[in-house]
Structure formats: structure tokens, C-alpha cells
TORBAPA-834442 format. One record per atom (N, C-alpha, C): residue number from 1; residue in three letters; x, y, z. Coordinates in steps of 0.05 Angstrom, whole numbers, plus 32768, in hexadecimal, padded with zeros to 4 digits. Layout:
<recs>
NUM, ALA, X, Y, Z $
...
</recs>
This chain:
<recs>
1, UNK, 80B8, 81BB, 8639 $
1, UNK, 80B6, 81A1, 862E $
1, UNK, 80C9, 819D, 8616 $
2, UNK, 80DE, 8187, 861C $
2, UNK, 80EB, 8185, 85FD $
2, UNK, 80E3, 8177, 85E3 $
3, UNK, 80E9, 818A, 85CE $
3, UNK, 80E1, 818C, 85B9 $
3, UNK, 80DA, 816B, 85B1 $
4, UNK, 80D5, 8166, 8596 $
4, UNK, 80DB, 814F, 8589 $
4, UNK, 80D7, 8147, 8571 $
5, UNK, 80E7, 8140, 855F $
5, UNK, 80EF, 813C, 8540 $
5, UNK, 80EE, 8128, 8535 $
6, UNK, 80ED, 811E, 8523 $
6, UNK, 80E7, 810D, 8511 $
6, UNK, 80FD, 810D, 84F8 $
7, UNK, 8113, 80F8, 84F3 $
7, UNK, 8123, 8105, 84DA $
7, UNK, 8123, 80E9, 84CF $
8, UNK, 8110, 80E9, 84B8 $
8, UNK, 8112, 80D2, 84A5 $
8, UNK, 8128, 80C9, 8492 $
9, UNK, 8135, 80B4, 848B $
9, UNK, 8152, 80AD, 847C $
9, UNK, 814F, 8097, 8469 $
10, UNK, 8159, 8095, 8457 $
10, UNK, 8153, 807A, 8449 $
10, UNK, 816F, 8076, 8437 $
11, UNK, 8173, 805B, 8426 $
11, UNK, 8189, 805D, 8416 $
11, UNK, 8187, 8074, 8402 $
12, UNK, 819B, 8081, 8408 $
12, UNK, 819F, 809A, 83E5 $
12, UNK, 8195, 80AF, 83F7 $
13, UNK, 8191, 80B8, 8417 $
13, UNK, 818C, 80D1, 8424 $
13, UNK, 81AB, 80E5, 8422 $
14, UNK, 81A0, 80F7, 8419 $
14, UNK, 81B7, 8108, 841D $
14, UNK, 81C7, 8113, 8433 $
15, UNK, 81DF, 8106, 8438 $
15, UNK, 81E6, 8105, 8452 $
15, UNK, 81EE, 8122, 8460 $
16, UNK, 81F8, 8136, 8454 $
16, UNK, 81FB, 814C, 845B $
16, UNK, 81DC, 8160, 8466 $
17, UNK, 81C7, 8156, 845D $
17, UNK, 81B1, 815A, 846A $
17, UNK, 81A7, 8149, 8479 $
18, UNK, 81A9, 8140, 847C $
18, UNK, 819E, 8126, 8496 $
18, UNK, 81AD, 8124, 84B1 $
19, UNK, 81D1, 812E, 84AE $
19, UNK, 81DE, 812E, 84C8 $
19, UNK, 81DC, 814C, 84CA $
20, UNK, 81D7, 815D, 84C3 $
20, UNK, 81DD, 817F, 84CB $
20, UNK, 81BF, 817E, 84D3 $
21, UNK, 81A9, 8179, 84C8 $
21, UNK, 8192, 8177, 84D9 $
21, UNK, 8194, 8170, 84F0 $
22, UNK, 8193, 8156, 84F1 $
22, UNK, 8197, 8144, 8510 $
22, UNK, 81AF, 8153, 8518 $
23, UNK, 81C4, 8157, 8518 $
23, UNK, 81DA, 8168, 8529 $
23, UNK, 81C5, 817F, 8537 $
24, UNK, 81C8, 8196, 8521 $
24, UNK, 81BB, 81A7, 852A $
24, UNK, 81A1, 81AA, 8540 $
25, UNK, 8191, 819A, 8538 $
25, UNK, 817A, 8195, 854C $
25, UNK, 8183, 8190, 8561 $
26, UNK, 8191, 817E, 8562 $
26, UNK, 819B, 8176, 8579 $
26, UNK, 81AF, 817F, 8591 $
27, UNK, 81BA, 8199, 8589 $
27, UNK, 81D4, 81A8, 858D $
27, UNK, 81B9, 81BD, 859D $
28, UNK, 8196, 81C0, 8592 $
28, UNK, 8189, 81CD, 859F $
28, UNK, 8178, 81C9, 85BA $
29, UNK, 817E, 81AB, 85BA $
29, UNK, 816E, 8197, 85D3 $
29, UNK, 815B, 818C, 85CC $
30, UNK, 815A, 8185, 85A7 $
30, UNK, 8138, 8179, 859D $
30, UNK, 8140, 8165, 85A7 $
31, UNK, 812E, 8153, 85A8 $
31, UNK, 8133, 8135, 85A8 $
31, UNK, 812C, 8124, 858D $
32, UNK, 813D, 811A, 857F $
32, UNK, 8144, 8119, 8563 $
32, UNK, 8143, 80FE, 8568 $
33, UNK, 8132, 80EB, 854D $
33, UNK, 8125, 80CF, 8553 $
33, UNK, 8129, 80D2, 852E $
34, UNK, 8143, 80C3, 851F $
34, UNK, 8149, 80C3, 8508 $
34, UNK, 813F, 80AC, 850A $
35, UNK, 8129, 809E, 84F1 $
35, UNK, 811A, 8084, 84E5 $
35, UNK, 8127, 8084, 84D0 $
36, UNK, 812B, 806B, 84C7 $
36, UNK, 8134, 805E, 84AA $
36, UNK, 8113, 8050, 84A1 $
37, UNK, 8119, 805E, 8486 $
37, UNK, 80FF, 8048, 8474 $
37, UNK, 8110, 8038, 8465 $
38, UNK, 8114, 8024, 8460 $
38, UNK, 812A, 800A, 8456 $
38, UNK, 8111, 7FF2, 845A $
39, UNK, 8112, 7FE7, 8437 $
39, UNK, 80F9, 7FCE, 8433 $
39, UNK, 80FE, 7FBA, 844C $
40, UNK, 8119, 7FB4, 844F $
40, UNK, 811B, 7F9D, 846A $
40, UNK, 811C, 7FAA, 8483 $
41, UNK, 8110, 7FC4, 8486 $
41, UNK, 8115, 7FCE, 84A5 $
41, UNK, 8128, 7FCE, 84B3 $
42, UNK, 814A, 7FD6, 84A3 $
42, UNK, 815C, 7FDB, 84A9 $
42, UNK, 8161, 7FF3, 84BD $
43, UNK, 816F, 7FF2, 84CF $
43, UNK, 817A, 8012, 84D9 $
43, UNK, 8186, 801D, 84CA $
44, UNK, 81A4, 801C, 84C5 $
44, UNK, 81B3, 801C, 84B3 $
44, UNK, 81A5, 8023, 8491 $
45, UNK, 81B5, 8038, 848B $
45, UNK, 81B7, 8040, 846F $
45, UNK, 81C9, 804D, 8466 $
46, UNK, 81CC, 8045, 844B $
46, UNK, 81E3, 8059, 843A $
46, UNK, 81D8, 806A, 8431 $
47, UNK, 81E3, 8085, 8435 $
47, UNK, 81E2, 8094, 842A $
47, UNK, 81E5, 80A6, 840C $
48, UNK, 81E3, 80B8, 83FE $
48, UNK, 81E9, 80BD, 83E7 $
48, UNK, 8200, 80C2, 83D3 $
49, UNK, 8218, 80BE, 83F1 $
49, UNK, 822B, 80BC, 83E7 $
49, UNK, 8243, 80AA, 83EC $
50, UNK, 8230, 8091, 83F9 $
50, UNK, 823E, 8079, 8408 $
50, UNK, 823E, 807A, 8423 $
51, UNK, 8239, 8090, 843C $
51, UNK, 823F, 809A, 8451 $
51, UNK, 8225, 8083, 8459 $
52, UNK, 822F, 8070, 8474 $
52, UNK, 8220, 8068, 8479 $
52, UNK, 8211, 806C, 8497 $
53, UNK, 81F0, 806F, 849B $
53, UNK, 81EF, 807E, 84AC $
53, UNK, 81D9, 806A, 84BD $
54, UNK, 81D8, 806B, 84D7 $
54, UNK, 81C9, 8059, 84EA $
54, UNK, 81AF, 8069, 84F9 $
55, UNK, 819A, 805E, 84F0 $
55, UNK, 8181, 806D, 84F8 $
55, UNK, 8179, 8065, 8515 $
56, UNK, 8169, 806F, 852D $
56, UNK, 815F, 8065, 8546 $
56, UNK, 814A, 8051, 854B $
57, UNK, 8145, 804C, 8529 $
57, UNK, 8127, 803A, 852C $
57, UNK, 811C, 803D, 850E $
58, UNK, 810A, 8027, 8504 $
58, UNK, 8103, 802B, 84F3 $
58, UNK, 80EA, 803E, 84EE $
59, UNK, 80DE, 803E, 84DE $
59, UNK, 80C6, 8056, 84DD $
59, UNK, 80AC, 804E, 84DD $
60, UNK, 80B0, 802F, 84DE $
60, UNK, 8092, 8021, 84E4 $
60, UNK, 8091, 802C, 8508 $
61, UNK, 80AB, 8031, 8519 $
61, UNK, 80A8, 802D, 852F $
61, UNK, 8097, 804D, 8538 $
62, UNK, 809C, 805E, 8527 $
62, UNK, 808E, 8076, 8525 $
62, UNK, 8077, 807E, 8520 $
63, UNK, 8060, 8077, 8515 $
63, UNK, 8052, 806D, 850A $
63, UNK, 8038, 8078, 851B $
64, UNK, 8033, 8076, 8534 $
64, UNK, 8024, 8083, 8543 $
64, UNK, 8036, 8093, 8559 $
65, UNK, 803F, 809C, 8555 $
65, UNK, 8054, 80B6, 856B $
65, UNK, 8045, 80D1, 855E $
66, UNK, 804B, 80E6, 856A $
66, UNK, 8046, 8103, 8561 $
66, UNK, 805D, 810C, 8564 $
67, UNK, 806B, 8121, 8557 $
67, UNK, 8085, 812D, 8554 $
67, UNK, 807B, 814C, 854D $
68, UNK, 8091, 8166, 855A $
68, UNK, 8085, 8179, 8559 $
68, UNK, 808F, 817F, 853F $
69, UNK, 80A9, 816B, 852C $
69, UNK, 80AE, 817B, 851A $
69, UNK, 80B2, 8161, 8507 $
70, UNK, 80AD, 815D, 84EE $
70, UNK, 80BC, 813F, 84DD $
70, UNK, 80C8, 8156, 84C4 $
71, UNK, 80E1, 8145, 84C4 $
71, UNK, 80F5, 8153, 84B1 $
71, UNK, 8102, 813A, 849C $
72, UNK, 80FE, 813B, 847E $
72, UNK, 80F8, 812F, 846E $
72, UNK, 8116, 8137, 8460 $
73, UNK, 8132, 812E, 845F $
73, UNK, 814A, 813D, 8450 $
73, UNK, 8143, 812C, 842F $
74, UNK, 815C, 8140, 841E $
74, UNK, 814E, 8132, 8404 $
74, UNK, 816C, 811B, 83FE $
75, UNK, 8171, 811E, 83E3 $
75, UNK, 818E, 810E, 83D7 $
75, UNK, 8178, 80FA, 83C7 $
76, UNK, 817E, 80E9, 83B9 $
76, UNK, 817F, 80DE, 83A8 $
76, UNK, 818D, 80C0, 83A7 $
77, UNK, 8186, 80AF, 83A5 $
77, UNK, 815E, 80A8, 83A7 $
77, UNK, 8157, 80A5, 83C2 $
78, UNK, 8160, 80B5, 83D7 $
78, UNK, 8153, 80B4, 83F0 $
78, UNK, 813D, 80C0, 83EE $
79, UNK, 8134, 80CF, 83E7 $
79, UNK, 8117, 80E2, 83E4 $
79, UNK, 8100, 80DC, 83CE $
80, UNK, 8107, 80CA, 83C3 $
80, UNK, 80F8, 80B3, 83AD $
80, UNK, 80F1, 80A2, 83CC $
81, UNK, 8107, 808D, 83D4 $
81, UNK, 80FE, 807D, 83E9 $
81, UNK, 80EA, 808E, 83F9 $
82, UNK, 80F7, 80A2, 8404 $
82, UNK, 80DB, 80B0, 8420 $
82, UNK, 80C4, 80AD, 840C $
83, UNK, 80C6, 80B9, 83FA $
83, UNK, 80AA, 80C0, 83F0 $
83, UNK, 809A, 80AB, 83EC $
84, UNK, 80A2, 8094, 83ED $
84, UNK, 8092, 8074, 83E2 $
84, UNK, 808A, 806A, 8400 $
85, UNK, 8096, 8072, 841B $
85, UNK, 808F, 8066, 8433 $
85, UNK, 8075, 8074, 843B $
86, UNK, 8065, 805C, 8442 $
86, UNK, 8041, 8068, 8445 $
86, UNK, 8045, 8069, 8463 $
87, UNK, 8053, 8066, 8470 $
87, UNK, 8055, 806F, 8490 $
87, UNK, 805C, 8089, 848F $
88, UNK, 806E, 8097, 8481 $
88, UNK, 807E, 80AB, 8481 $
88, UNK, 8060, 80C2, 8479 $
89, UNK, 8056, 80B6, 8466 $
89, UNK, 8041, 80C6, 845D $
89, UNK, 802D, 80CD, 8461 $
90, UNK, 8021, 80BA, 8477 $
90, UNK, 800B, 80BB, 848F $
90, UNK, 801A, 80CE, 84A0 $
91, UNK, 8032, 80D1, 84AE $
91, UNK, 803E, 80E5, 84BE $
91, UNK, 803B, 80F7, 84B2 $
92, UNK, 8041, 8105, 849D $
92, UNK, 804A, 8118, 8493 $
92, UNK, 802A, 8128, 8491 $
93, UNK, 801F, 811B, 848B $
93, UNK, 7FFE, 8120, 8486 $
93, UNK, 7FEF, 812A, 849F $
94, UNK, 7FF6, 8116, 84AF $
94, UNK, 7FE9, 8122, 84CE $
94, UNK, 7FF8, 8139, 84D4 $
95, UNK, 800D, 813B, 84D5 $
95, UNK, 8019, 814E, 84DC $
95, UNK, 8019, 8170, 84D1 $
96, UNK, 8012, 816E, 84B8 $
96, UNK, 800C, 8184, 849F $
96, UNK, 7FEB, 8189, 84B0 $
97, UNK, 7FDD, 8171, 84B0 $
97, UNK, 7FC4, 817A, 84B5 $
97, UNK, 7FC1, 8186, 84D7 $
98, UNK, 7FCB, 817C, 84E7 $
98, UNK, 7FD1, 8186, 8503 $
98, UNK, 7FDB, 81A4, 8508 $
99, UNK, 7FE6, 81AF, 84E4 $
99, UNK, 7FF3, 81CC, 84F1 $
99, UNK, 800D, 81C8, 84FF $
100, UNK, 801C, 81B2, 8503 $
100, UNK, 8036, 81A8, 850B $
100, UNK, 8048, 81AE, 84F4 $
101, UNK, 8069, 81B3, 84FD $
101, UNK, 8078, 81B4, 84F1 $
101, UNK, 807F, 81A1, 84DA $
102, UNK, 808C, 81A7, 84C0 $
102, UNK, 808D, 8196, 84B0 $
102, UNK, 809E, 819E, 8495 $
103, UNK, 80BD, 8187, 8499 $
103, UNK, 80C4, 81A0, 8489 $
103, UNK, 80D7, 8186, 8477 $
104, UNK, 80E3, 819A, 845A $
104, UNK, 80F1, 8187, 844C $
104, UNK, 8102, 8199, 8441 $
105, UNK, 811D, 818B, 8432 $
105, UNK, 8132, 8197, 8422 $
105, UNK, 813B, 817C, 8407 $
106, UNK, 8149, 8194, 83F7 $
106, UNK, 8150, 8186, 83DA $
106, UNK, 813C, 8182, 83CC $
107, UNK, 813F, 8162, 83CB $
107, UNK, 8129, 8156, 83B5 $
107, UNK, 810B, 8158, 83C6 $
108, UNK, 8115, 814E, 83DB $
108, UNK, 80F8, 814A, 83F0 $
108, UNK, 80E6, 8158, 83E9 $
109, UNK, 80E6, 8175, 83F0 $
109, UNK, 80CA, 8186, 83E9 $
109, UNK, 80BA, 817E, 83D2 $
110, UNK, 80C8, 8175, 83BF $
110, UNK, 80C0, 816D, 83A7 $
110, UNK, 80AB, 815C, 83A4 $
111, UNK, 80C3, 8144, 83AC $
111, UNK, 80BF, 8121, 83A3 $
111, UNK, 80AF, 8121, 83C2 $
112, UNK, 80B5, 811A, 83D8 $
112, UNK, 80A4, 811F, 83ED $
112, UNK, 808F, 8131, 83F1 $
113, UNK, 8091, 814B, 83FA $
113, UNK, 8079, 8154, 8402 $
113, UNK, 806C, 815C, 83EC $
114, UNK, 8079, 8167, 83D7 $
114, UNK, 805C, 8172, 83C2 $
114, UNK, 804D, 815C, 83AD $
115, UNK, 805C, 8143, 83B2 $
115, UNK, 8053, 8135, 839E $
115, UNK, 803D, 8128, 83B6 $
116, UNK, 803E, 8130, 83CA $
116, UNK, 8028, 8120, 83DF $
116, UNK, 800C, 813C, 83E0 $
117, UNK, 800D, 8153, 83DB $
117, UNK, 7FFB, 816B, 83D8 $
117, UNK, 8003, 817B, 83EB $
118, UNK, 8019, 816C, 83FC $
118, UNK, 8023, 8186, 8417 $
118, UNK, 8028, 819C, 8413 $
119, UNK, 8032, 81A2, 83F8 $
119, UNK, 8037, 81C0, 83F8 $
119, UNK, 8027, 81CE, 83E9 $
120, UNK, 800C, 81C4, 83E1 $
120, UNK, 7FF3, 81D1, 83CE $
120, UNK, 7FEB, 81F1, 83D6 $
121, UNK, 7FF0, 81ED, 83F0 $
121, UNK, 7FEB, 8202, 83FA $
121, UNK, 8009, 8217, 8408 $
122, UNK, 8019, 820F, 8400 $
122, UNK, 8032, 8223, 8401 $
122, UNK, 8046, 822F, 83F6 $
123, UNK, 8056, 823A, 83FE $
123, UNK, 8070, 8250, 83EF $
123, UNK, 8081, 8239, 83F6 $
124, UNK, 8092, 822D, 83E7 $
124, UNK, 80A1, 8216, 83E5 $
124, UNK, 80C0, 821F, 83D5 $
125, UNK, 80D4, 8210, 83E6 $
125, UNK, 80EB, 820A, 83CA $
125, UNK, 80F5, 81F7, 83C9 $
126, UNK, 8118, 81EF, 83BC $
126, UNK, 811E, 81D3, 83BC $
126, UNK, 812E, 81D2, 83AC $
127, UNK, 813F, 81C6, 83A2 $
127, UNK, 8158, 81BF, 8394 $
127, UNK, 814E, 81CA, 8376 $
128, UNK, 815F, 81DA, 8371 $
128, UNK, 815A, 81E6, 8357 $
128, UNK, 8154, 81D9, 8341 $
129, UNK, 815A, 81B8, 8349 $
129, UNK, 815B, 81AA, 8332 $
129, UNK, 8133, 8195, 8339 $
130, UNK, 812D, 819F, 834A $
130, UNK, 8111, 8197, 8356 $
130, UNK, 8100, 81A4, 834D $
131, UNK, 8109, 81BE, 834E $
131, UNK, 80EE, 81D4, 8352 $
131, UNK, 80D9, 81D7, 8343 $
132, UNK, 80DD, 81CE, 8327 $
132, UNK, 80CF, 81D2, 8315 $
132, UNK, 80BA, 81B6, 8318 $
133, UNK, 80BE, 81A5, 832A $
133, UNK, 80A7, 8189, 8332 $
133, UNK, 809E, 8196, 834E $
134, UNK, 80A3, 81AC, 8352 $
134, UNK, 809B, 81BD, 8371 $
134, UNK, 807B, 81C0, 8371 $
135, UNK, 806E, 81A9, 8377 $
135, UNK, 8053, 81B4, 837D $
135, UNK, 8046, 81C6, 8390 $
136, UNK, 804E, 81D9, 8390 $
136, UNK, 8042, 81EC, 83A9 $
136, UNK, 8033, 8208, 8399 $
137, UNK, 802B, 8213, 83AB $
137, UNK, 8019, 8226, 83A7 $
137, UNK, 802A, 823C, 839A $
138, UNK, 8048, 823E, 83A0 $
138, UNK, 8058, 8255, 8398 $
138, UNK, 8072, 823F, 8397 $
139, UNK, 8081, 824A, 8381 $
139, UNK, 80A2, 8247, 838C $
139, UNK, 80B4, 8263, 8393 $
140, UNK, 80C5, 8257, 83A0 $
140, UNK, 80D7, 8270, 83B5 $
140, UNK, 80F4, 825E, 83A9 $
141, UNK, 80FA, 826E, 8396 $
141, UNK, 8117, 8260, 8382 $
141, UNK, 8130, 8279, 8399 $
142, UNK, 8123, 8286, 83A6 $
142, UNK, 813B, 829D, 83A8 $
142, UNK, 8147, 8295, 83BB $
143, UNK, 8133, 828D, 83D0 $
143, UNK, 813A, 8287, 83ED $
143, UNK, 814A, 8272, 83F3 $
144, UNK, 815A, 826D, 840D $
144, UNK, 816D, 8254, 840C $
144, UNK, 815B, 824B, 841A $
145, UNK, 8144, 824D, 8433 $
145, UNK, 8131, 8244, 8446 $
145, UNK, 811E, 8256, 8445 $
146, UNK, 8106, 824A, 843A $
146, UNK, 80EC, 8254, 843B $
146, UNK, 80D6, 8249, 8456 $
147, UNK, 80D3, 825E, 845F $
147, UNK, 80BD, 8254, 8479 $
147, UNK, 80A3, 825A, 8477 $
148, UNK, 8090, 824F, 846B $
148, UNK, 806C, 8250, 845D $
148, UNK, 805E, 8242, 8479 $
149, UNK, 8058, 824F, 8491 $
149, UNK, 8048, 8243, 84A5 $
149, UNK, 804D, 8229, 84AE $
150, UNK, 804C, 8215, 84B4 $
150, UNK, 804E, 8201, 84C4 $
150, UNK, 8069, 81EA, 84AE $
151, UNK, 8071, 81FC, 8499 $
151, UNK, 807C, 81E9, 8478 $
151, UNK, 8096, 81FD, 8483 $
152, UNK, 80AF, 81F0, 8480 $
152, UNK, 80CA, 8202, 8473 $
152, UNK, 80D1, 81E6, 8468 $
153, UNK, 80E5, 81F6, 8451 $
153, UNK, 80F2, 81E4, 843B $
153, UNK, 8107, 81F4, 8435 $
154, UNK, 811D, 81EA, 842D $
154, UNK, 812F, 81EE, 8422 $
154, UNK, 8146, 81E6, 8403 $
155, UNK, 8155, 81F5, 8402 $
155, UNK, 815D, 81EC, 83E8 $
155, UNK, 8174, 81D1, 83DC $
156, UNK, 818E, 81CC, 83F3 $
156, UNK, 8194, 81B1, 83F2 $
156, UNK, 81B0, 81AE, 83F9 $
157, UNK, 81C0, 81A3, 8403 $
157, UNK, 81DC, 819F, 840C $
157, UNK, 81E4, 81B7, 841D $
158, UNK, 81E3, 81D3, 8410 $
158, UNK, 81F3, 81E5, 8415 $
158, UNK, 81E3, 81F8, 8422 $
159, UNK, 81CD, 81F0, 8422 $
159, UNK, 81B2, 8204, 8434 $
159, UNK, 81AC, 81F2, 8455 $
160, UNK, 81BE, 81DC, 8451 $
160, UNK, 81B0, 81CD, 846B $
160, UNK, 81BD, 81D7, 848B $
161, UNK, 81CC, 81ED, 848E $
161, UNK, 81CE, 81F7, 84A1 $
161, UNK, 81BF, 8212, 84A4 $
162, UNK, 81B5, 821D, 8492 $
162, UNK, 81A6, 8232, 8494 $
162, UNK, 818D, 821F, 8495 $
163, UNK, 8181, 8207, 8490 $
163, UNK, 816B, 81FE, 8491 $
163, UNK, 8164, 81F1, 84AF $
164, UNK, 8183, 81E5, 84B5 $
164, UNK, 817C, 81D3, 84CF $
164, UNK, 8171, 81F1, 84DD $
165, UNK, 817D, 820C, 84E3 $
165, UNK, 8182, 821F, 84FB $
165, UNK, 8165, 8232, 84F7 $
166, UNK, 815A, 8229, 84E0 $
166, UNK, 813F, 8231, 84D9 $
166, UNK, 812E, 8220, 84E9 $
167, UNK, 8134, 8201, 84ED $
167, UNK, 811E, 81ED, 84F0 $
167, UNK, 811E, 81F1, 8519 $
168, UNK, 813A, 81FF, 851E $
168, UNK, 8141, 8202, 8537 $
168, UNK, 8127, 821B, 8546 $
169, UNK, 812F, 822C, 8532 $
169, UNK, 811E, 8242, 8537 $
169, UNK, 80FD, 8240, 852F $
170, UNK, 80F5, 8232, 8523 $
170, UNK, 80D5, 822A, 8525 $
170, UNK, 80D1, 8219, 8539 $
171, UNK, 80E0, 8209, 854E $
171, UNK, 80DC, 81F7, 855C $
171, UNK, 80E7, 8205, 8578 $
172, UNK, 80F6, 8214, 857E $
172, UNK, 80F4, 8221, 858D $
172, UNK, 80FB, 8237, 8596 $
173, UNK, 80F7, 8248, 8586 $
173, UNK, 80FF, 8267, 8584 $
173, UNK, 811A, 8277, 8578 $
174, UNK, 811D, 828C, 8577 $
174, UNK, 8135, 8296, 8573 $
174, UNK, 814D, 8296, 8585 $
175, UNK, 8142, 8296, 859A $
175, UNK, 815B, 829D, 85A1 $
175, UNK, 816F, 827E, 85A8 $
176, UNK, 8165, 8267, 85A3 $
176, UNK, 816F, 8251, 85A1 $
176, UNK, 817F, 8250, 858E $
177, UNK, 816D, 8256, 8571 $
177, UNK, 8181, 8257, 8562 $
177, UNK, 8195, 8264, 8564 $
178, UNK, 8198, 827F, 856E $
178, UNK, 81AB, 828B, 8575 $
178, UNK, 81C4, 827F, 8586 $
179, UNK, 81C1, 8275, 8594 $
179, UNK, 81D2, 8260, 85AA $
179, UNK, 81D8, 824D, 8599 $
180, UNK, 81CE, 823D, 8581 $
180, UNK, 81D6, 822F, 8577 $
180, UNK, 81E8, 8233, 855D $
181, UNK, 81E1, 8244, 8559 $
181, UNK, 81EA, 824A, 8536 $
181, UNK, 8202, 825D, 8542 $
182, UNK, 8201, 8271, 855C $
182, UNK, 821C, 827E, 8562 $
182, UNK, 8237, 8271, 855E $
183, UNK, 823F, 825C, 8569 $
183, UNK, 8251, 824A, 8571 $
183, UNK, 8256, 8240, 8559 $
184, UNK, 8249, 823F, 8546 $
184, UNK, 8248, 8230, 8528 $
184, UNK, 8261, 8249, 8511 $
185, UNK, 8261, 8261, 851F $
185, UNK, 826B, 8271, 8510 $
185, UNK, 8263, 8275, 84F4 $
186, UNK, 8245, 8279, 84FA $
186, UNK, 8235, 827C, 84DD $
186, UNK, 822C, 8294, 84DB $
187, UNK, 822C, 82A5, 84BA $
187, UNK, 8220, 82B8, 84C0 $
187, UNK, 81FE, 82B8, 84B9 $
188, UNK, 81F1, 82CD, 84B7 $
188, UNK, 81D6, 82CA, 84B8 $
188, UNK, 81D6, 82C9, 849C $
189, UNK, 81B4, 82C2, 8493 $
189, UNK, 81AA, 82BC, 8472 $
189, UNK, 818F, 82BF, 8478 $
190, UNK, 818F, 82D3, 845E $
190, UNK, 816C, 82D5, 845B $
190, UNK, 8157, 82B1, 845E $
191, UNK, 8145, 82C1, 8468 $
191, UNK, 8132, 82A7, 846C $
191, UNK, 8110, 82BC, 8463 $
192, UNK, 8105, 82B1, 8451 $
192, UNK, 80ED, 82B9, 8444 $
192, UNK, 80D3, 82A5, 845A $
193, UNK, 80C7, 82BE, 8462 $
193, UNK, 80B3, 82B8, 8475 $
193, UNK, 8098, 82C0, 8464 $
194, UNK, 8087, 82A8, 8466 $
194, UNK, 8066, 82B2, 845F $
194, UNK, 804D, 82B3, 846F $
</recs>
């Protein structure tokens, strides 16, 4: 059965995590369903550094779907926006509570999941310049991708290919990622498992 993802975007999403996610996933056969949260229910958004990027639907349209994985990228003020959308946060909630995948990078872990209690109970990281608003049970400052049970997070721009090939491999094994990340001519990176 193929997979299926969830990649939320708003104005000020960091674009370098938002397209290497969705690439990547998708390079694995997820079926990748990017929502925009935008006050007028735009598809379309700019990004954090002007890059402008076209979502499949808005995230009201999401709203009752199940997804095996929702992936939250950070940038500024995109991850202020996720964190204010109460759709996004009903998902994120069911999904934490379901034991389903659920994961964030940059600011996100922060401003998104810990300021919501998602990570009360985990080993968490996140942009160095976050960590210290890191509500979680632990911080993991060392790691570039931390994987705490049904939670991985990551640290921000320059971790998002070690993060997408992580999100590959909780969704459907190693050796996918392997097929995927080969061809990428990447080498391997610690990943902190709890």
C-alpha cells in the first residue's frame, strides 16, 4: 500500500526544507499532498527567501484525511504561521495521539510542536537558535536528526537531506532509503535513535 504524507507551507516556509522533503519523499513513491495555510486560502506562497511555491490544496481540505506521516518544515515566519493554524493542530494532535508519524525541522519543533506539548514527552532538536524554547522532555543539540518513537526532528537548512532520507526510512524501511539516498551521492550521518 503506498505510503502518504502531509507537508504543510505557509508565507516565510523555509524553502530548502519544504522542496528536499517533498522531492525526497517522493523520489521514494510517498504520495506527497503539500497544503498551504494562507488567511485567504491561497495555494501559492512565498517563501523565506522570496522563492515562490504552489501547494495541492489548502489545509482546510485536509482536515479529516489520515496521513501515515505530517511533516511540519521551519523558516521564518513560516513556522509562527503553522503554529497559529488550528487545522494543522488538530492533525498534528491526532496523529501524535494515534502513534503515527510526526515530524518537524528548524524553528518548527519549537514554535510548532513543543509549544503545542508534542514533544513533552521526547528527545527533540532544532535550530540552534530554537533550542533553548525546545519544550521537550530532552534536548539532542548534537544530533543533525533525532528519531524519539513516532517524533523525528531536525536541525534546519543543512540537515534537510539527512532529515528528508530519515523521514524515508521511518515510512518505509531501509532499504528504500538506500535506493534513494544512493543516487543522491550522499554520504551517511549519525542519526540518534531512542
Amino acid at each position: 500500500m503506498t505510503k502518504t504524507a502531509l507537508i504543510a507551507v505557509a508565507n516565510g516556509t523555509e524553502e530548502i526544507e519544504a522542496v528536499t522533503i517533498i522531492d525526497v519523499l517522493r523520489r521514494a513513491g510517498v504520495e506527497v499532498k503539500i497544503a498551504s495555510i494562507t488567511a485567504a486560502h491561497e495555494l501559492q506562497i512565498t517563501g523565506a527567501h522570496g522563492i515562490k511555491l504552489t501547494a495541492d490544496c489548502s489545509i482546510d481540505d485536509c482536515a479529516n484525511l489520515d496521513w501515515d506521516l505530517i511533516v511540519v518544515p521551519g523558516g521564518m515566519p513560516g513556522a509562527e504561521h503553522l503554529a497559529e493554524s488550528l487545522v494543522l493542530d488538530a492533525l498534528l494532535r491526532s496523529q501524535a495521539a494515534k502513534g503515527k508519524l510526526y515530524a518537524a525541522i528548524c524553528a518548527a519543533p519549537a514554535l510548532v510542536l513543543g509549544s503545542k506539548g508534542l514533544l513533552k514527552d521526547k528527545i527533540a532538536t532544532g535550530h540552534p537558535m530554537f533550542q533553548q524554547n525546545l519544550e521537550s522532555k530532552e534536548l539532542n543539540s548534537e544530533s543533525r536528526v533525532v528519531v524519539d518513537g513516532n517524533c523525528i526532528t531536525s536541525q534546519g537548512p543543512g540537515t534537510s537531506l539527512d532529515f528528508a532520507l530519515e523521514l524515508v526510512e521511518q515510512l518505509c524501511g531501509v532499504v528504500k532509503r538506500e535506493e534513494v539516498g544512493s543516487p543522491m551521492v550522499l554520504t551517511t550521518s549519525a542519526t540518534a535513535y531512542y
